[in-house]
C-alpha positions as a Markdown table, in Angstrom:
| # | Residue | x | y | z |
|---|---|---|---|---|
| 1 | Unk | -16.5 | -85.2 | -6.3 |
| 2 | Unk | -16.9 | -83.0 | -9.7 |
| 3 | Unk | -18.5 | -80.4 | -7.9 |
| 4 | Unk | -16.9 | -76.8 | -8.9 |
| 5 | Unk | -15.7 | -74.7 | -6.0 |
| 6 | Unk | -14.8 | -71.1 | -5.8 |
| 7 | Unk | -11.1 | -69.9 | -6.2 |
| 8 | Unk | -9.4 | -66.3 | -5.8 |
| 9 | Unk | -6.2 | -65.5 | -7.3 |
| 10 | Unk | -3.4 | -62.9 | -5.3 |
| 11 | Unk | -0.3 | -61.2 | -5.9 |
| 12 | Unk | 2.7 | -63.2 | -3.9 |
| 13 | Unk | 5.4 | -61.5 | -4.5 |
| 14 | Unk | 4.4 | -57.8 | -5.4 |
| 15 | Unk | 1.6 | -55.2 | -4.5 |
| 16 | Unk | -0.8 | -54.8 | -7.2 |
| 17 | Unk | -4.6 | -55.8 | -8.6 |
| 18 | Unk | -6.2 | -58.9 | -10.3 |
| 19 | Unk | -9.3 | -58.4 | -12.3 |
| 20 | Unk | -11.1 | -61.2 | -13.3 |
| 21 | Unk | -12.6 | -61.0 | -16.8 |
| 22 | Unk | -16.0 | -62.5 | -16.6 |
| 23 | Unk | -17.4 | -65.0 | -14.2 |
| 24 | Unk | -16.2 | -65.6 | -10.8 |
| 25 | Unk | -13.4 | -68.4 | -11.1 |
| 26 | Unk | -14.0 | -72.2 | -10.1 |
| 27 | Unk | -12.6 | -75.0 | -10.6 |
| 28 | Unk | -13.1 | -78.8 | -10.3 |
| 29 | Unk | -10.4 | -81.1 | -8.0 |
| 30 | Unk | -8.1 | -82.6 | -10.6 |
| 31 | Unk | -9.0 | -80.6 | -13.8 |
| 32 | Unk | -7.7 | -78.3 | -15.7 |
| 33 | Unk | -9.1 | -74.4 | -15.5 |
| 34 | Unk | -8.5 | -71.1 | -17.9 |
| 35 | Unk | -9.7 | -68.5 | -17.7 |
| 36 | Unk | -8.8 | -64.6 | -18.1 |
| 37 | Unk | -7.3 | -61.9 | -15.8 |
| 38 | Unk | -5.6 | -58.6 | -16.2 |
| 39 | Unk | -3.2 | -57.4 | -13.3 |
| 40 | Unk | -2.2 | -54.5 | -12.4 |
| 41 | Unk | 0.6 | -53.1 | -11.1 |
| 42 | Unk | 1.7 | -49.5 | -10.0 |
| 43 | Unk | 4.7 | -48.5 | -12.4 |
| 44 | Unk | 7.3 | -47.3 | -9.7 |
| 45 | Unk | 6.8 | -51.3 | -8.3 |
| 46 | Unk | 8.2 | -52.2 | -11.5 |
| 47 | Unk | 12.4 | -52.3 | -11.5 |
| 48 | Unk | 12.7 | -53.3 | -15.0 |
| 49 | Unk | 10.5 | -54.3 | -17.8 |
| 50 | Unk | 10.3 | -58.2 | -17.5 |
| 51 | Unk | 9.1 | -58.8 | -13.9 |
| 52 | Unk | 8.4 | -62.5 | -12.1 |
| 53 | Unk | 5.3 | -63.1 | -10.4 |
| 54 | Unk | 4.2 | -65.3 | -8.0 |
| 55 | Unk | 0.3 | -65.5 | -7.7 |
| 56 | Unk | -1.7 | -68.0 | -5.5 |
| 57 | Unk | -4.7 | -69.6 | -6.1 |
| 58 | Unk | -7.0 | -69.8 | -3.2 |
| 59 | Unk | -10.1 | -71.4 | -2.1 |
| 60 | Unk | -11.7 | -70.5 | 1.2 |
| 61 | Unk | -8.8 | -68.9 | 2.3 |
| 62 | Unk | -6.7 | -71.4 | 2.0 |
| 63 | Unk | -3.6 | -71.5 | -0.7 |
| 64 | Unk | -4.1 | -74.7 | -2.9 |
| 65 | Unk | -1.9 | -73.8 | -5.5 |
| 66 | Unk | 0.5 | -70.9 | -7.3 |
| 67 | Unk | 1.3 | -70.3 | -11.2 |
| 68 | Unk | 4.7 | -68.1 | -11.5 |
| 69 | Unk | 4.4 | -65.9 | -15.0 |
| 70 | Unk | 6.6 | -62.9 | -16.4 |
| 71 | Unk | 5.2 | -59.7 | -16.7 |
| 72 | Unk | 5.9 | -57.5 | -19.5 |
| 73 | Unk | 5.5 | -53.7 | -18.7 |
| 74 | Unk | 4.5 | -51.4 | -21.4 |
| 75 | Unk | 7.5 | -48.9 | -21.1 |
């Protein structure tokens, strides 16, 4: 099916916010997505100034996929 279904994206490994810039997310089985998102994260999570992430991708509730990334804190 081509049919676009929702998906939410969450912090894995660390406590912190995703905003989504613009329209809610979907995406279509077997195609590629972008999109933008800022995240947010309180500074005394953040040991050092290069920090791994983990974030999932979900669709009703349930995971169906994770990108890894390195954030870059402004100190």
């Amino acid at each position: 099916t081509t049919e676009a279904f929702p998906v939410e994206f969450r912090l894995e490994n660390i406590n912190g916010k995703i905003k989504i810039v613009g329209d809610p997310p979907t995406a279509i089985k077997d195609e590629k997505t972008e999109g933008a998102l800022f995240i947010e994260i309180p500074p005394e999570k953040l040991k050092n100034r290069k920090t791994k992430l983990h974030i999932g991708v979900y669709s009703n509730g349930k995971k169906i996929d994770e990108a890894k990334t390195t954030f870059f804190s402004p100190q």
